[in-house]
C-alpha positions as CSV (number, residue, x, y, z in Angstrom):
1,X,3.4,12.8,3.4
2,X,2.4,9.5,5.1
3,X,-0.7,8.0,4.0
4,X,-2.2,4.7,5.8
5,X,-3.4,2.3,2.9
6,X,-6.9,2.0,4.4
7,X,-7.6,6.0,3.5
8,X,-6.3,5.3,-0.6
9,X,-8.1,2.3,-1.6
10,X,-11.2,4.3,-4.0
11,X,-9.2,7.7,-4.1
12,X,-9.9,9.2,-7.2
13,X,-7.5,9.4,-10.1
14,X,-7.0,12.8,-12.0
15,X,-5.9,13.1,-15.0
16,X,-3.4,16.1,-14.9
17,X,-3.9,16.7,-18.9
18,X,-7.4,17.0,-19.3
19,X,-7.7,18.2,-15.6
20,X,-10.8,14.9,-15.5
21,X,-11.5,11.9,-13.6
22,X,-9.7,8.9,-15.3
23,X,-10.4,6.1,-12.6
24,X,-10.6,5.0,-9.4
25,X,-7.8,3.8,-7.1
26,X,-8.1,-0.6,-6.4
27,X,-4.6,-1.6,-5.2
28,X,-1.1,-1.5,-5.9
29,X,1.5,-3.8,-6.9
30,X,4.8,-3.9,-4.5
31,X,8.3,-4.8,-5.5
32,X,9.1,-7.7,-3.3
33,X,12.5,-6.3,-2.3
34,X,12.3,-2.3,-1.9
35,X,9.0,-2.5,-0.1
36,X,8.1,0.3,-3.3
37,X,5.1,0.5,-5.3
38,X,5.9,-0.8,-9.1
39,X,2.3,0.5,-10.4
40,X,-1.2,1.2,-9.2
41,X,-4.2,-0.8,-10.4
42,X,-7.0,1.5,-11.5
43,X,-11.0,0.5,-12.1
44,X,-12.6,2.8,-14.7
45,X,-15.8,4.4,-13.7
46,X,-18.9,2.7,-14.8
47,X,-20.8,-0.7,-13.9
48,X,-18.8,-2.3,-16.9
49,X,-15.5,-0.8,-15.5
50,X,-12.4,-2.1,-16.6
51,X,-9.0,-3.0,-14.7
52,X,-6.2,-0.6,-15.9
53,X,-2.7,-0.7,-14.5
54,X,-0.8,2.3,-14.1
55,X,3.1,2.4,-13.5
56,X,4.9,3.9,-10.7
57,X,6.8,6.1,-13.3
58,X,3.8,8.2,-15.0
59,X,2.3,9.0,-11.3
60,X,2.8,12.4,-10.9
61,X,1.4,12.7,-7.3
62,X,-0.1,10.9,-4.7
63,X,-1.8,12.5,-1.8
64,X,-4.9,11.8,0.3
65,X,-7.5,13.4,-1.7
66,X,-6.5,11.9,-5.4
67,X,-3.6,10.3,-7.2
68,X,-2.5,12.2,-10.3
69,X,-1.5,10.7,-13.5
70,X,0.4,12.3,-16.4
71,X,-2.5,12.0,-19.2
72,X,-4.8,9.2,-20.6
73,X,-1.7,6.8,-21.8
74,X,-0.4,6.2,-18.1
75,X,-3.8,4.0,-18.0
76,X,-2.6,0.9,-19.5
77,X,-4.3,-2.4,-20.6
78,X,-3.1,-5.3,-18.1
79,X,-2.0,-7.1,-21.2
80,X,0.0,-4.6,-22.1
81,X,2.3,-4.7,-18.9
82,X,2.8,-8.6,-19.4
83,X,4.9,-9.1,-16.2
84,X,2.2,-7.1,-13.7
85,X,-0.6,-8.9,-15.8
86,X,0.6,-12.5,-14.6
87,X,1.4,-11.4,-11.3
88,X,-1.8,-10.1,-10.9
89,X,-3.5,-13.0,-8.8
90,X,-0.8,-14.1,-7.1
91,X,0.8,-10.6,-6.0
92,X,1.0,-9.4,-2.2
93,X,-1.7,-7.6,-1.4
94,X,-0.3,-6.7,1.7
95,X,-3.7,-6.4,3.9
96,X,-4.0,-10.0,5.5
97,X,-1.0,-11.1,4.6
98,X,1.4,-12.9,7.8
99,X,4.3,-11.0,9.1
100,X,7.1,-13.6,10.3
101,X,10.5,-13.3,11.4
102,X,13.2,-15.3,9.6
103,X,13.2,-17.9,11.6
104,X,9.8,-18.4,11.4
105,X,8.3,-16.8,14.4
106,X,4.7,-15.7,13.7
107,X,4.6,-11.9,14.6
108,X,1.1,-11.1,13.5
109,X,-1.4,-10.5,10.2
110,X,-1.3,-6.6,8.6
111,X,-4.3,-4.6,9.2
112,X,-3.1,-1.4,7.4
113,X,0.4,0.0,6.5
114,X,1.9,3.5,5.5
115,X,2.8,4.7,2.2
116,X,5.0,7.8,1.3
117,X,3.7,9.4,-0.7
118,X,6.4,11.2,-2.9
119,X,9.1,8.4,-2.5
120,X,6.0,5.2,-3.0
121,X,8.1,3.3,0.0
122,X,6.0,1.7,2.6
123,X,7.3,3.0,5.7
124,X,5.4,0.8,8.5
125,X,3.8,-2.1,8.5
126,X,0.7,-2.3,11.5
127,X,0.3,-5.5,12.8
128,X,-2.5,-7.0,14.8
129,X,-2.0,-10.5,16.7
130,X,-5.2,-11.1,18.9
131,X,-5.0,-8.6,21.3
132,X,-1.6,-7.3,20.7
133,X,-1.0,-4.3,18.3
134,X,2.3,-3.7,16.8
135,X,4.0,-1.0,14.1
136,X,7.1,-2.9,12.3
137,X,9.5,-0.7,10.5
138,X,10.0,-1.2,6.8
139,X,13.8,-1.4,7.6
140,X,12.8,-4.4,9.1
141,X,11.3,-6.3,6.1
142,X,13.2,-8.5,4.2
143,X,10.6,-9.8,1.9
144,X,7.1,-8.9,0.9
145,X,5.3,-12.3,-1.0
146,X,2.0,-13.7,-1.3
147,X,0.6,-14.7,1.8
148,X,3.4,-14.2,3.6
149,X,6.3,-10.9,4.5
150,X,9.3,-11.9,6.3
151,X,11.2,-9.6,8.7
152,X,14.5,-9.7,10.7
153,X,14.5,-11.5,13.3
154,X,15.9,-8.8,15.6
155,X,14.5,-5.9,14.7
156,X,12.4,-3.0,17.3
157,X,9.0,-3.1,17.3
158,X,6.8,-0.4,18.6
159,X,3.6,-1.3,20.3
160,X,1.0,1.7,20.4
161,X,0.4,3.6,23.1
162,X,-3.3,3.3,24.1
163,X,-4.5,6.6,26.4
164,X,-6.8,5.8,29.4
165,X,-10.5,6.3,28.6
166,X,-10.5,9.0,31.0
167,X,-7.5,10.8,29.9
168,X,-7.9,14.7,29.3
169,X,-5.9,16.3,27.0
170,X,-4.5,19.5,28.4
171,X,-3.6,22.4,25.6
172,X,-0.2,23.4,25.7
């Protein structure tokens, strides 16, 4: 199933042992390569909530009601996942970042993208650019960093096709 980032950001997280609310869903971190989520970054209920990291490996399922962790233990201290932990400030975030070709040709700034949900890929990357509205391909990325993704330089772009105001929609 594809799910736009925009609709999983405060999704709850279920804990499938004790069928109860563990958390709350605040981000992800990417690989820079695969364009695949390494682990999800939880907020525990509460005013007083802490930051918990989860890993890629103990989520059971992802869909756009609730992400589903194996049991209490998939929530992990940030200290205890040293590598995440450091990359925590200075990790894509994805949202806001630029998208620019290889040779440097500013494309746009992301405004959403799509996640798989059983696979964890991002599949699509939406662009926005002023006026001008385009959905890049994950084929097309080459690397996803902070502040910054790069893409091919040749690569097809899809722009989305906007229906006139007045446009009926006729059943089939």
């Amino acid at each position: 199933m594809l799910i736009e980032y925009s609709k999983l950001i405060g999704l709850p997280i279920f804990n499938l042992e004790s069928q109860s609310r563990a958390a709350e869903l605040a981000g992800f971190f990417f690989d820079e390569k695969e364009a695949k989520v390494e682990a999800a970054i939880a907020k525990t209920a509460g005013f007083w909530g802490k930051v918990k990291f989860i890993s890629a490996k103990e989520i059971v399922e992802l869909s756009k009601s609730a992400l589903i962790i194996r049991d209490e233990e998939s929530l992990v201290e940030p200290k205890e996942m040293i590598r995440l932990n450091k990359k925590m400030k200075k990790r894509a975030k994805i949202i806001g970042e630029k998208v620019a070709t290889k040779n440097g040709d500013f494309i746009g700034t992301v405004n959403d993208f799509v996640i798989e949900s059983s696979s964890l890929l991002i599949t699509r990357l939406y662009v926005k650019k002023l006026f001008d509205q385009r959905i890049i391909h994950a084929s097309a990325i080459i690397k996803i960093e902070q502040k910054k993704i790069t893409i091919k330089d040749k690569f097809e772009m899809a722009k989305p096709e906007v229906a006139p105001m007045n446009a009926k929609a006729e059943p089939a």
